[in-house]
N, CA, C and O of each residue as an XYZ file, in Angstrom:
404
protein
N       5.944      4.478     -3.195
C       6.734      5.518     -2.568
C       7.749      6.084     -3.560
O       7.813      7.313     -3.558
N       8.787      5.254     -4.651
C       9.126      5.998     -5.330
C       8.587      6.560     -6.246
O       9.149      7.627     -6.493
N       7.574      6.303     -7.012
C       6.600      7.050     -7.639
C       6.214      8.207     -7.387
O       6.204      9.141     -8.189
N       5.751      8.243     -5.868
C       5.597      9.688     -5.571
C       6.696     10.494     -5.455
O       6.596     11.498     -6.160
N       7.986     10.404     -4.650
C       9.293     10.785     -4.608
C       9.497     11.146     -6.105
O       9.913     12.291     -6.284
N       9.308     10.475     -7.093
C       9.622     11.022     -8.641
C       9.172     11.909     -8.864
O       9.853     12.924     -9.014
N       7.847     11.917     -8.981
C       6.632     12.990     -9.221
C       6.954     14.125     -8.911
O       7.186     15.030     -9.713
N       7.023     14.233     -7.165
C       7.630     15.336     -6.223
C       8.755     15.920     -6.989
O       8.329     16.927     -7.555
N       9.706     15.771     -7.189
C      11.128     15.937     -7.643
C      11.129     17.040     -8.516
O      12.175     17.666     -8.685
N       9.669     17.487     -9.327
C       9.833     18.344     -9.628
C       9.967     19.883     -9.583
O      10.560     20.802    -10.148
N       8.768     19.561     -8.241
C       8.724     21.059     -7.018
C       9.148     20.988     -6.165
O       8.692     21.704     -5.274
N      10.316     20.072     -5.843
C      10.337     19.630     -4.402
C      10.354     20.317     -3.405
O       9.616     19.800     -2.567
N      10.872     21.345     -2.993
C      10.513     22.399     -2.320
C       9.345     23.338     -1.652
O       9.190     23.812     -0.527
N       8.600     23.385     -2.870
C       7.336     23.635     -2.611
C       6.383     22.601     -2.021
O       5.552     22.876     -1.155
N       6.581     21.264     -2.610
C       5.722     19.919     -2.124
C       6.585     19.461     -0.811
O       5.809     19.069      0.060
N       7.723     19.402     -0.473
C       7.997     19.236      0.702
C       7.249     19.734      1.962
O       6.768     19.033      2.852
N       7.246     21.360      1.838
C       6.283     22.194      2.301
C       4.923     21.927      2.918
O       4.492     21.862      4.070
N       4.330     21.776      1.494
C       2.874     21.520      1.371
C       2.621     20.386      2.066
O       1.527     20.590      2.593
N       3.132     18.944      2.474
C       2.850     17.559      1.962
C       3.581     17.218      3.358
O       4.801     17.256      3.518
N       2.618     16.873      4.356
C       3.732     16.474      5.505
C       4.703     14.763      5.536
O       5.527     14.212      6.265
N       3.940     14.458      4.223
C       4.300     12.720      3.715
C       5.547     13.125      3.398
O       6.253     12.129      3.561
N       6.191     13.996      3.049
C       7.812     13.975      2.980
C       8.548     14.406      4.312
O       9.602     15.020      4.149
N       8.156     14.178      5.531
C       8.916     14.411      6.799
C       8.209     13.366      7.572
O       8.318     13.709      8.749
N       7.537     12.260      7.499
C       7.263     11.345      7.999
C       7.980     10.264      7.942
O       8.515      9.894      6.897
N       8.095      9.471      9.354
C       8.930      8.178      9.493
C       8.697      7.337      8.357
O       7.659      7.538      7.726
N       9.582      6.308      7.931
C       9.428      5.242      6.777
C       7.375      4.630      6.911
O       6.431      4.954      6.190
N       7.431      3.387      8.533
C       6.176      2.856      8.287
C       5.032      4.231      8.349
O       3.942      3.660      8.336
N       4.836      5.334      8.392
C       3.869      6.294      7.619
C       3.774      6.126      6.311
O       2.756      6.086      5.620
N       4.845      6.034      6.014
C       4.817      6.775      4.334
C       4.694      4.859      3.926
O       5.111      4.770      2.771
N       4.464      4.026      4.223
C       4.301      3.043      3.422
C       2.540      3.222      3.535
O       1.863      2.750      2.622
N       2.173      3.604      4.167
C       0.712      3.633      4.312
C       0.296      5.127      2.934
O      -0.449      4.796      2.011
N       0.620      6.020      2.949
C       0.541      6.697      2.367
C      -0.135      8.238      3.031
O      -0.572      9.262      2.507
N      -0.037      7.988      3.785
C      -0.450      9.013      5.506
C       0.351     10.195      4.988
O       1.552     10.090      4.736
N      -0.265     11.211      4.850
C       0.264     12.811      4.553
C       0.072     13.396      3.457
O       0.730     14.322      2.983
N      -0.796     12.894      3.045
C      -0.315     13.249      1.121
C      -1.748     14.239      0.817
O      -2.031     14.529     -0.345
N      -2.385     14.593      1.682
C      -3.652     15.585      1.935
C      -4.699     15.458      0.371
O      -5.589     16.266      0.106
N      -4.342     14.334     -0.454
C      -5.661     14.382     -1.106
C      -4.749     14.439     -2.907
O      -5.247     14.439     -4.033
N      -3.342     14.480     -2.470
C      -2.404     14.628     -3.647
C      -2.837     13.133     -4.663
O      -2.907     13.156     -5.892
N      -3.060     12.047     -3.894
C      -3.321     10.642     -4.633
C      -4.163     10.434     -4.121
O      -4.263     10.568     -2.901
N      -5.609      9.789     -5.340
C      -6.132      8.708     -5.073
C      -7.207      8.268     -3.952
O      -7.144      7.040     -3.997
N      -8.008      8.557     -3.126
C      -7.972      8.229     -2.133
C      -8.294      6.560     -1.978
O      -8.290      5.872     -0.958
N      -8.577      6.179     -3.413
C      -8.760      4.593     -3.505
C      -7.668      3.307     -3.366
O      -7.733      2.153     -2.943
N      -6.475      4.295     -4.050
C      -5.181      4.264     -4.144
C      -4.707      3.975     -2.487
O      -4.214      2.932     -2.058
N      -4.974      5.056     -1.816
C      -4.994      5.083     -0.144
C      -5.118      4.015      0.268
O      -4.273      3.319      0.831
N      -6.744      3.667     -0.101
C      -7.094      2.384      1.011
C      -6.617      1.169      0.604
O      -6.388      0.254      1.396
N      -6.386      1.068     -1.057
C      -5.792     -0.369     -1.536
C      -4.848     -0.478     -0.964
O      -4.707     -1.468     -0.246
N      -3.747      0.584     -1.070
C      -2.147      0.372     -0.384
C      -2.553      0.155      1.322
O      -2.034     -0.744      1.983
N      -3.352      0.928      1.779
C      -3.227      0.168      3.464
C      -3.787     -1.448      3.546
O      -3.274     -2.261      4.315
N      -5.157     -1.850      2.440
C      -5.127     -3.195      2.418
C      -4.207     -3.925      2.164
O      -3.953     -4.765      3.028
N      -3.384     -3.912      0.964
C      -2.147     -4.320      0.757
C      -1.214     -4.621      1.443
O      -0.610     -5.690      1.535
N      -1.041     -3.416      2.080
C      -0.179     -4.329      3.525
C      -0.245     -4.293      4.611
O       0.696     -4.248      5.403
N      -1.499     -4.308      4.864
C      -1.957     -5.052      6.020
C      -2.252     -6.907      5.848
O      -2.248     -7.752      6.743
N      -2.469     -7.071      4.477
C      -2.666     -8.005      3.719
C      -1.548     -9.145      3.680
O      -1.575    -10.371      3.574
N      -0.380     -8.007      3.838
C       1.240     -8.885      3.187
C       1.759     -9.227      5.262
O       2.649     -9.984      5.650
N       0.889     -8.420      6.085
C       1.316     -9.034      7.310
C       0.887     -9.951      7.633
O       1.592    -10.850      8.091
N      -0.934    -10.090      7.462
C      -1.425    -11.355      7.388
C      -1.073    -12.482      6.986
O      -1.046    -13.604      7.491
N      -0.737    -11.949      5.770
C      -0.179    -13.459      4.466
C       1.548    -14.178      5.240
O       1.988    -15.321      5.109
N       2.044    -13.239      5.853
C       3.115    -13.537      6.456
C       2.750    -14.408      7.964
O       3.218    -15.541      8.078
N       2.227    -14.047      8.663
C       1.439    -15.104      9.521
C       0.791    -15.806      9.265
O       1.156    -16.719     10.006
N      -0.151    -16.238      8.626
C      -0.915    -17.155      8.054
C      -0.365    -18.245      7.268
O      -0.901    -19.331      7.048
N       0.809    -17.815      6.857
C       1.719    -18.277      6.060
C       2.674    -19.814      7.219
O       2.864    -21.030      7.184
N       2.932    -18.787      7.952
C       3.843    -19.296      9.348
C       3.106    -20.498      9.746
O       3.580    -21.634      9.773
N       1.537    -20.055     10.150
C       0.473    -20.761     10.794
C       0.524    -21.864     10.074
O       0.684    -22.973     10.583
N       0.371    -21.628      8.640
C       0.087    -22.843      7.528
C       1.185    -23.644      7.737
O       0.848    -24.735      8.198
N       2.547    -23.502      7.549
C       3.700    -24.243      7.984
C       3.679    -24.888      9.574
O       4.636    -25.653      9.693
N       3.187    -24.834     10.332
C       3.354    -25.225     11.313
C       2.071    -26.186     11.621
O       1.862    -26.948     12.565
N       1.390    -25.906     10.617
C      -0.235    -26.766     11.137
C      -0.643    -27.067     10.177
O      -1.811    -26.684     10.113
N      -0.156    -27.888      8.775
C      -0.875    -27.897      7.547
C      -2.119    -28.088      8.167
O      -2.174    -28.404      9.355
N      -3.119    -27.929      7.484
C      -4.468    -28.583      7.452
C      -5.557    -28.016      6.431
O      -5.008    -26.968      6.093
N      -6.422    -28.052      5.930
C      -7.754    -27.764      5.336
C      -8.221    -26.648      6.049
O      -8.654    -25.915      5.159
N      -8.416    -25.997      7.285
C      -8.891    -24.596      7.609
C      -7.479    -23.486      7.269
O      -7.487    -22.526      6.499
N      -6.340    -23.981      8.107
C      -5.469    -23.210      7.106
C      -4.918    -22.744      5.961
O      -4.619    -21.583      5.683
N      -4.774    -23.986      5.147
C      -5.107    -23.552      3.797
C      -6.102    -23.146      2.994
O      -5.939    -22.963      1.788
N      -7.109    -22.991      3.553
C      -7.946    -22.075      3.289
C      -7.717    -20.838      3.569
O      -7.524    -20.019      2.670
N      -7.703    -20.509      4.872
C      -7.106    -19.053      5.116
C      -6.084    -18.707      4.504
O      -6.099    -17.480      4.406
N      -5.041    -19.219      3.955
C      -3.773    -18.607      3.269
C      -4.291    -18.738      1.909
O      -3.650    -18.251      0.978
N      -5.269    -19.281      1.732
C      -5.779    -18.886      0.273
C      -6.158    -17.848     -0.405
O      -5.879    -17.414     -1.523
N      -7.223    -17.327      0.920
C      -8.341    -16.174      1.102
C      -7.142    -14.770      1.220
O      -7.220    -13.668      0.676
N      -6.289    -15.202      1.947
C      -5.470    -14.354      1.918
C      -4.551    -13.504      1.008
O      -4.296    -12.300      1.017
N      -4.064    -14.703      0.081
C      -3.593    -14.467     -1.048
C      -4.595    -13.526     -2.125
O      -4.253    -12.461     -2.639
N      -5.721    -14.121     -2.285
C      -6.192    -13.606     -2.825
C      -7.102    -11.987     -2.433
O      -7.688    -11.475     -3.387
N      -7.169    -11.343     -1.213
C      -6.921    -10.623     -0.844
C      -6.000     -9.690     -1.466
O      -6.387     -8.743     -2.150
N      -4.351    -10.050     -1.146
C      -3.369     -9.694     -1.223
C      -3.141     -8.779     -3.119
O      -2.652     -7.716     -3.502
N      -4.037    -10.344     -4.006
C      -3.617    -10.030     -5.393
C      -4.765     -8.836     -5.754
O      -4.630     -7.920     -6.565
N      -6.198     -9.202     -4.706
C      -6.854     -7.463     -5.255
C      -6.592     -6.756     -5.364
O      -6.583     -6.060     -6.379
N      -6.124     -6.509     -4.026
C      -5.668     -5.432     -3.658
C      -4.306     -4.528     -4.788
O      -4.179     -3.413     -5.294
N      -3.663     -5.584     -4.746
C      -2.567     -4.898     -5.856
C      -2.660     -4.844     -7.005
O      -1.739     -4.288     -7.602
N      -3.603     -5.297     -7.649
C      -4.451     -5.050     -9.125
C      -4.939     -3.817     -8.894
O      -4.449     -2.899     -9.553
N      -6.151     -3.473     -7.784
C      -6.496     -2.339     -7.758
C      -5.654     -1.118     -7.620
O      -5.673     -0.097     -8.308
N      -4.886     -1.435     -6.562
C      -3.845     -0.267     -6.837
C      -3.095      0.250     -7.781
O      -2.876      1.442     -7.996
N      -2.546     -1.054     -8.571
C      -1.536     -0.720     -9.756
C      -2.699     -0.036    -11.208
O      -2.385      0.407    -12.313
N      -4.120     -0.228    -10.531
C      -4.783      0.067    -11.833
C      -5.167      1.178    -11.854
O      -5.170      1.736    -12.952
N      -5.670      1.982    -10.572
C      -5.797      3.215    -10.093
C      -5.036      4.301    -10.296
O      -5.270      5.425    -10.741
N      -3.827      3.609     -9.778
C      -2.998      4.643     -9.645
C      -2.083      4.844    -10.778
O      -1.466      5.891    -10.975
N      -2.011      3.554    -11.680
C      -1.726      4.443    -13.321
C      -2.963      5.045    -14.196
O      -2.776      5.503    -15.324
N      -4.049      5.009    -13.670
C      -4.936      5.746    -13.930
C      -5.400      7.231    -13.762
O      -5.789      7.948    -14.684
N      -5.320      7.513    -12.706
C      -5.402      9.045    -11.859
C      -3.589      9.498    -11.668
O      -2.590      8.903    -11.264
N      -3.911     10.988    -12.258
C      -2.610     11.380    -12.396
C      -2.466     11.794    -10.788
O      -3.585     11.926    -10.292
N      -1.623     11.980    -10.053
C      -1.288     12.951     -8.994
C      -1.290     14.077     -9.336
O      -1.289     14.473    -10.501
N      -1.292     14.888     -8.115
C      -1.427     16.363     -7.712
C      -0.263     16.770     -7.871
O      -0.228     17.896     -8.367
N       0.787     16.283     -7.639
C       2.809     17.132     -7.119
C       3.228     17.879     -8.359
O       4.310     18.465     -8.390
């Protein structure tokens, strides 16, 4: 999100406009919802895995504390690692492909 906010900063006016992701509530814009094709669309789906990933990992997490066992720690494994694709892919993408703003 600040990445894009940077980017923006240079037309802002015009991309405000254009881009309904700058008049959307906070949890929109963590998803990346509005941005009509400005980033990535791979970028898109990593960041919604991502944290959908970091809610999981946060319950699963809970679960694991409250119930050690061998199926749970498994799942908070799977999870994690989930979690680290996902943000490899994103961070690799998206310094890869320039934006649109």
């Amino acid at each position: 999100m600040i990445h894009i906010r940077l980017d923006a900063k240079k037309k802002w006016h015009k991309n405000e406009k254009m881009y309904p992701y700058f008049h959307y509530p906070f949890y929109k814009k963590i998803f990346l919802l509005g941005l009509n094709g400005a980033v990535n669309k791979l970028v898109v789906i990593a960041t919604f895995i991502f944290n959908i990933s970091i809610i999981i990992l946060i319950i699963d997490g809970i679960w694991h504390l409250i119930a050690p066992n061998i199926i749970t720690s498994n799942i908070f494994i799977a999870d994690c690692v989930m979690y680290g694709i996902s943000m490899f892919i994103k961070l690799g993408v998206y310094g890869l492909s320039p934006s649109r703003f």
